[in-house]
C-alpha positions as CSV (number, residue, x, y, z in Angstrom):
1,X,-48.7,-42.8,7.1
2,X,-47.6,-45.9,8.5
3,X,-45.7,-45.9,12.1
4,X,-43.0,-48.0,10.6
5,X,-42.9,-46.0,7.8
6,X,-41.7,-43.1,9.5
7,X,-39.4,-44.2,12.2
8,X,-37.6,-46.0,8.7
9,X,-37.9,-41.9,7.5
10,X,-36.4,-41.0,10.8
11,X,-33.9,-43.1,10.8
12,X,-32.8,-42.5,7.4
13,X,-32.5,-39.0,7.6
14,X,-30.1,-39.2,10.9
15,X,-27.9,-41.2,9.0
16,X,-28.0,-38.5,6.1
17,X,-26.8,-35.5,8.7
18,X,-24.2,-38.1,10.6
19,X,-22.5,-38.1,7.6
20,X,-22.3,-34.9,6.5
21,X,-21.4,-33.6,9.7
22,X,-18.7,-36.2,9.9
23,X,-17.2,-35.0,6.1
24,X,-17.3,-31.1,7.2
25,X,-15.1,-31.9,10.0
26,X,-12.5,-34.1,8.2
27,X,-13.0,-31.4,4.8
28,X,-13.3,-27.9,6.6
29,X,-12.4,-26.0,3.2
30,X,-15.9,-27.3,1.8
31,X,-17.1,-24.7,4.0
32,X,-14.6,-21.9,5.0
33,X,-13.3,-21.9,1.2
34,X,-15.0,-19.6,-1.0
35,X,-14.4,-20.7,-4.6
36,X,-14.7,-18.8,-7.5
37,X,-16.2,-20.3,-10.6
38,X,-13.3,-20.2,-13.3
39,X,-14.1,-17.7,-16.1
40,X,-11.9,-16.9,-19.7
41,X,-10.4,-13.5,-19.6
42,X,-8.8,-11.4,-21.7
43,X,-5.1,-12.5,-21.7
44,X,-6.2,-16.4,-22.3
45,X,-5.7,-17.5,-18.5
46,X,-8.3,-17.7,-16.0
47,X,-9.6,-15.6,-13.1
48,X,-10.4,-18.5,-11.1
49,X,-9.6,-18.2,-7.5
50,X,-9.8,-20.2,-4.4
51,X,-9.7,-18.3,-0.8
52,X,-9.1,-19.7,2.3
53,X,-8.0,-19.0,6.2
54,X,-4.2,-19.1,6.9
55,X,-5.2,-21.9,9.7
56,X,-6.1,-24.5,7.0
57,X,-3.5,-23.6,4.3
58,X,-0.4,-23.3,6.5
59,X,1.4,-26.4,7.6
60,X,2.9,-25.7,11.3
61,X,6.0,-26.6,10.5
62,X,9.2,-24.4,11.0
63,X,11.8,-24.7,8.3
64,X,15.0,-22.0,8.6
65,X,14.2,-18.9,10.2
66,X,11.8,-18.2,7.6
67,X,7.7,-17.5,8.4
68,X,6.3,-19.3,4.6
69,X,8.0,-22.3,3.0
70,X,5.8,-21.8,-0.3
71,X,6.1,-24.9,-2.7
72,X,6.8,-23.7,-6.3
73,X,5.7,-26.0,-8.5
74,X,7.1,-28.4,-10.7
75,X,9.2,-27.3,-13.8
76,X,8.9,-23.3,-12.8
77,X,12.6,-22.4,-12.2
78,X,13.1,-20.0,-9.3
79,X,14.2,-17.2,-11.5
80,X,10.6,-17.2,-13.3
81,X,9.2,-16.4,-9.8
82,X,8.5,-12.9,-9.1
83,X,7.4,-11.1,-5.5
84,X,4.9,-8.2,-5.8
85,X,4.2,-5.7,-2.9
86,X,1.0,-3.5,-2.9
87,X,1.7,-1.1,0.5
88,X,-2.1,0.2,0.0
89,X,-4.0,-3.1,0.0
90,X,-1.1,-5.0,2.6
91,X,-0.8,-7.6,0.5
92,X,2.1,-9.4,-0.4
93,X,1.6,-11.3,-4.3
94,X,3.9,-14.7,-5.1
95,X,4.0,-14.8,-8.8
96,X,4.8,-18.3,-11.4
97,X,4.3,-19.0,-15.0
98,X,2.3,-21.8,-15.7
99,X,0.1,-22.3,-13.1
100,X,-2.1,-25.0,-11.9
101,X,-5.6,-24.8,-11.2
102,X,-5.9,-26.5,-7.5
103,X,-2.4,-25.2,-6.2
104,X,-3.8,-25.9,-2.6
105,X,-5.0,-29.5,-4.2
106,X,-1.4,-30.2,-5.1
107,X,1.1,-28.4,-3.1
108,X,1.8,-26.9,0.4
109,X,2.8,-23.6,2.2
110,X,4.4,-24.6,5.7
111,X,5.3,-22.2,8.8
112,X,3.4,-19.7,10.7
113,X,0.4,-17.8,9.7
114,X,1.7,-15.2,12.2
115,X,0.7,-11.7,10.3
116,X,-1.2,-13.7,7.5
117,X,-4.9,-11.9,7.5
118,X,-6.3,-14.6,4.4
119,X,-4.1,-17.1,1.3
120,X,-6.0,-16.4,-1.9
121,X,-4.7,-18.6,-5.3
122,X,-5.9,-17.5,-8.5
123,X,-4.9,-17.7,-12.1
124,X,-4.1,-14.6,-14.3
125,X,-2.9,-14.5,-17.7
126,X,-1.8,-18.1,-17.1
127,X,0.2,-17.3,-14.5
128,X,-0.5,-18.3,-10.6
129,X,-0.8,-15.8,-8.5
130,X,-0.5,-16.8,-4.6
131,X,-1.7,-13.3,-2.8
132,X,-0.9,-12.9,1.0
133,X,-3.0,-10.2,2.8
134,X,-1.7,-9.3,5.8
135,X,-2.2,-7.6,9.2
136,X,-0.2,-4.4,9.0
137,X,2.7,-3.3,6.0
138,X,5.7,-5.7,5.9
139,X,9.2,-6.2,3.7
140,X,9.0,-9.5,2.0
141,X,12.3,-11.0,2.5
142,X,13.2,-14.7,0.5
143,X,15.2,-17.1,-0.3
144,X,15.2,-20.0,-2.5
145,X,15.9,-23.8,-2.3
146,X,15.1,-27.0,-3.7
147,X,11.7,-25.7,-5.3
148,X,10.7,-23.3,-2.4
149,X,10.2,-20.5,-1.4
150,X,11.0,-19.1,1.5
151,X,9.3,-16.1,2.7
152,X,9.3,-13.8,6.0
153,X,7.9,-10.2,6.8
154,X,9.7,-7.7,8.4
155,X,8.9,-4.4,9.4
156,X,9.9,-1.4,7.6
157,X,12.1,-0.5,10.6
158,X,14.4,-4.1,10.5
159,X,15.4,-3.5,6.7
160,X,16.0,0.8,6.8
161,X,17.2,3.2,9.1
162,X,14.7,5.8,8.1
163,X,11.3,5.6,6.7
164,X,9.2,8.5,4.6
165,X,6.0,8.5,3.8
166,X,5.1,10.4,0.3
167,X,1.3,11.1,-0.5
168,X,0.2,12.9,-3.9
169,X,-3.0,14.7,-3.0
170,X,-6.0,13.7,-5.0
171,X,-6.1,11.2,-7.7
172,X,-8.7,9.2,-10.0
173,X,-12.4,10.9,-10.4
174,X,-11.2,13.7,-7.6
175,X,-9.1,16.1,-9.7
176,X,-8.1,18.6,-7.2
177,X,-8.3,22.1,-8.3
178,X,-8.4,22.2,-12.1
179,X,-7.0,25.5,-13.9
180,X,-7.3,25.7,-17.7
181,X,-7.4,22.0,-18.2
182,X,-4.5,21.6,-15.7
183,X,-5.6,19.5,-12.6
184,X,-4.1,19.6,-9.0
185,X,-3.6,15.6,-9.2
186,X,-1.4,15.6,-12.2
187,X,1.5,18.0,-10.8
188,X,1.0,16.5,-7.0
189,X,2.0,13.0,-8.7
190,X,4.8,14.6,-11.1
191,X,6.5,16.4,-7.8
192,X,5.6,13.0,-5.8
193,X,7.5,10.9,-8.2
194,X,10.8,13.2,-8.7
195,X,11.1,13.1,-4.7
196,X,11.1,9.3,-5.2
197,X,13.4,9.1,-7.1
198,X,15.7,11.0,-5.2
199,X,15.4,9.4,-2.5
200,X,16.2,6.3,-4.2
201,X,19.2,7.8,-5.4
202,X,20.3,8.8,-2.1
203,X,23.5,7.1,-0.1
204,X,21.3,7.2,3.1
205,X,19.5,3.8,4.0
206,X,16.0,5.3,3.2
207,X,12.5,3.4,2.8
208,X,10.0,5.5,1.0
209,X,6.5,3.9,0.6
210,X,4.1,6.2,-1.7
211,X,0.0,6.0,-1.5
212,X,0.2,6.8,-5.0
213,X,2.1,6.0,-8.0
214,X,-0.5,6.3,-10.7
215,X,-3.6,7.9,-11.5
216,X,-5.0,6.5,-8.3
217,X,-7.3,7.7,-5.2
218,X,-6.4,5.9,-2.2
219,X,-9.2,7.2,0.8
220,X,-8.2,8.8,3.6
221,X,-8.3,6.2,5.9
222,X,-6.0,4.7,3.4
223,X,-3.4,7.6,3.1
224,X,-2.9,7.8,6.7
225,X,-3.2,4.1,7.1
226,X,0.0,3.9,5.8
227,X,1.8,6.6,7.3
228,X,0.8,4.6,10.9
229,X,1.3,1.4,9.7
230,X,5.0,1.8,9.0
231,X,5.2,3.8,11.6
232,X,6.9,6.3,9.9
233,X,9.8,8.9,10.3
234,X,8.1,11.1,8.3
235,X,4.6,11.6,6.3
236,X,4.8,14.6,3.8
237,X,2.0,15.2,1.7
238,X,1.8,17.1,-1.4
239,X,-0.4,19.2,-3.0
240,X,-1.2,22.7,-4.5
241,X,-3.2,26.0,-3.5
242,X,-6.0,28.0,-5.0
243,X,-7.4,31.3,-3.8
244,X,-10.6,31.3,-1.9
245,X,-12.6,32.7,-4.4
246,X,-11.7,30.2,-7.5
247,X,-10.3,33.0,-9.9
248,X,-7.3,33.4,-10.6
249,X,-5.1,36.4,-8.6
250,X,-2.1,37.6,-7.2
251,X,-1.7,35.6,-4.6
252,X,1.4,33.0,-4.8
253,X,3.9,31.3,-2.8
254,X,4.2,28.2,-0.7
255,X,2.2,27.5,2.3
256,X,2.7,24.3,4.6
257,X,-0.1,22.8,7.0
258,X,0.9,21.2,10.3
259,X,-0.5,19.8,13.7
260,X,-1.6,22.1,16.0
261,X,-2.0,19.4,18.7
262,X,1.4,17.7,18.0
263,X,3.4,19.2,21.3
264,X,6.5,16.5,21.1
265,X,10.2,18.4,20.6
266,X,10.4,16.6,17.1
267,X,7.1,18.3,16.0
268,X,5.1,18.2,13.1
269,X,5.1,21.9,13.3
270,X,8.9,22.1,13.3
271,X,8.8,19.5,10.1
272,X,6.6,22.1,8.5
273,X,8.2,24.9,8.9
274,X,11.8,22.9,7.2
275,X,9.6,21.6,4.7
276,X,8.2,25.8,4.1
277,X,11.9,27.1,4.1
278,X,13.1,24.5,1.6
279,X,10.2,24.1,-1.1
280,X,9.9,27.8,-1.5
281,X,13.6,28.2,-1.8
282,X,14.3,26.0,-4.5
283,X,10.7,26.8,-6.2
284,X,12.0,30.2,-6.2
285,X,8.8,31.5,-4.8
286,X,7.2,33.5,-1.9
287,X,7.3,31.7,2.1
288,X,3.4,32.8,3.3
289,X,3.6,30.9,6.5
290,X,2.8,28.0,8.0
291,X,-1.0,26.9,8.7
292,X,-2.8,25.0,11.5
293,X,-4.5,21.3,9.9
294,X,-5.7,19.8,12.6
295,X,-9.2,20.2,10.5
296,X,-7.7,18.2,7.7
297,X,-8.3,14.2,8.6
298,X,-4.7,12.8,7.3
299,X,-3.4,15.3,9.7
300,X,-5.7,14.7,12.7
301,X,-4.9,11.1,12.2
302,X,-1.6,10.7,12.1
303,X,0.4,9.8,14.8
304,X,3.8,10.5,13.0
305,X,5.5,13.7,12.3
306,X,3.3,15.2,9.2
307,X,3.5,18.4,7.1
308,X,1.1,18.9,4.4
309,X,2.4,21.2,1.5
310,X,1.0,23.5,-0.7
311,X,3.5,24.3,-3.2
312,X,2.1,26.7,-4.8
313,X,-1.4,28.8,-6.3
314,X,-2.8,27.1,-9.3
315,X,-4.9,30.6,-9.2
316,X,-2.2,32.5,-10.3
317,X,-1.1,32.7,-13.9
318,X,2.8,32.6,-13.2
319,X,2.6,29.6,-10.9
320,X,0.7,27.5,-12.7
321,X,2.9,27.7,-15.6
322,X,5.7,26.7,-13.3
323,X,3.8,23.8,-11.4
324,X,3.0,22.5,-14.9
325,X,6.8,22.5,-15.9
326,X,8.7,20.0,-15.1
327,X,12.0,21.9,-14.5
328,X,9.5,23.7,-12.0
329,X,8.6,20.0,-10.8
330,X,11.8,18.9,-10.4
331,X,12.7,22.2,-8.0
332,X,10.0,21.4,-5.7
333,X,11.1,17.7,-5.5
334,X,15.0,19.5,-4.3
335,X,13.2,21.4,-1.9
336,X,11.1,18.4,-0.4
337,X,14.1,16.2,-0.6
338,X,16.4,18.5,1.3
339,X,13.7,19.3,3.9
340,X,13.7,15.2,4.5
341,X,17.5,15.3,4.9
342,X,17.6,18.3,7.2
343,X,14.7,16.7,9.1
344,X,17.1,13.6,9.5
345,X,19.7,15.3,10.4
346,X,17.6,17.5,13.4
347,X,16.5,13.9,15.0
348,X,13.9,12.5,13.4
């Protein structure tokens, strides 16, 4: 080929990477931004979604005391927007009817991106979704003014006085023990959700964060995650016995698991031992003891006061029917609840 030829070639093709070089710098979210190609769903809205690093979303700008002045946009009135929490997966979803496609094409979020691990913007069901995942588990606090939102994360700790952990053993495609078409996850949930609401219902300035509310199962890592994350007062988890050789027996009553390695005065062993003395008093059923865990990994792991309750034997005829009532249900939930408040009251 001719000399001139190529050094025209050369030439040419410089140019060519000049420029693109020079556009990724002034456009870094044509390559840091992974965007989804939109797609029809179900509900008639779109699952499209646009993902990008706090640092090229978030304006540094302060505004109030708030982290997050989120621009709603035009014509959604504040009371359309809703604020969504999911503990398990940190993330903190901003809600609005009628959303755009290119929110980040149209509108800003200004303030810190202290906390903020990734800004995702989708569309479901027609609705825009602005998810927030962050570094650890927060309380969303806002405020509203002149079409924004304005958004800060506090720990558990600045908005209660006390915080419990509650985990439901099991969940999903693990069932737990299952005794005649009765499984382990269903009655861990039922008693899970009666303490809840308890504690809800309580005077006492309480947070309670669950790693279950559904037909869920959370991993390990996951359960405990949580427990260390809030740093919580307390982490009780519940679940139910069976005897060693699957069948059912005479063997019943209430056992509670606790950390053998756990030497501080405000010991998980001392939690589990409230925990033993309350659940099989208002279960109305035998007190066998307490038990080392430090085998089991939520235990192991946890760096907060843990007991681990087995409320009853699904292997026994009698218990079983009363874990699968829910008067029964609702007795267990007194007993945990009560523990919690004596625990309170001891220190904790």
């Amino acid at each position: 080929m001719d000399e001139r030829v190529l050094k025209i070639i050369t030439i040419l093709l410089g140019a060519v990477t000049v420029i693109a070089c020079v556009s990724l710098y002034f456009f870094p979210g044509l390559y840091e931004r992974e965007t989804l190609m939109a797609q029809e769903d179900n509900g008639g809205g779109y699952t499209a979604s646009v993902s990008a690093k706090p640092s090229q979303v978030v304006q540094k700008e302060n505004y109030e005391d708030a982290q997050l002045n989120i621009e709603i946009p035009r014509g959604v009135r504040k009371n359309d927007v809703r604020i969504e929490k999911d503990d398990m997966q940190k993330t903190i979803y901003v809600r609005f009817p009628h959303g755009v496609l290119d929110y980040f094409g149209n509108y800003t979020i200004r303030g810190s991106s202290d906390h903020i691990e990734e800004i995702s913007y989708y569309m479901e069901n027609n609705e825009g979704v602005i998810a927030l995942k962050l570094d650890s588990v927060y309380e969303p606090l806002s405020l509203y003014r002149q079409e924004s939102l304005y958004l800060s994360f506090l720990d558990p700790h600045e908005v209660y006085d006390k915080v419990v952990v509650l985990d439901a053993g099991h969940g999903g495609h693990a069932p737990g023990a299952v005794r005649l078409g009765i499984a382990e996850k269903d009655i861990d949930l039922a008693i899970l959700l009666e303490v809840q609401k308890l504690l809800a219902d309580c005077p006492e300035n309480i947070g309670v964060y669950c790693t279950r509310t559904e037909d869920t199962n959370p991993t390990l890592e996951q359960r405990v995650g949580l427990a260390n994350q809030t740093k919580a007062d307390l982490f009780i988890s519940i679940h139910n016995n069976s005897d060693g050789s699957g069948s059912f027996t005479e063997t019943s009553g209430t056992q509670v698991m606790y950390s053998e390695s756990d030497q501080s005065k405000l010991s998980g062993k001392k939690l589990a031992q409230i925990c033993l003395v309350q659940v099989s008093k208002h279960f109305e059923t035998e007190n066998r003891g307490l038990l080392k865990g430090d085998k089991i990994y939520i235990i192991r792991e946890s760096h907060v006061p843990t007991a681990l309750i087995e409320v009853g034997f699904m292997t026994n005829y009698e218990e079983l029917e009363k874990l699968n009532s829910s008067k029964y249900q609702k007795k267990a939930a007194e007993g945990i609840y009560e523990a919690v408040m004596e625990a309170f009251k001891e220190g904790y």
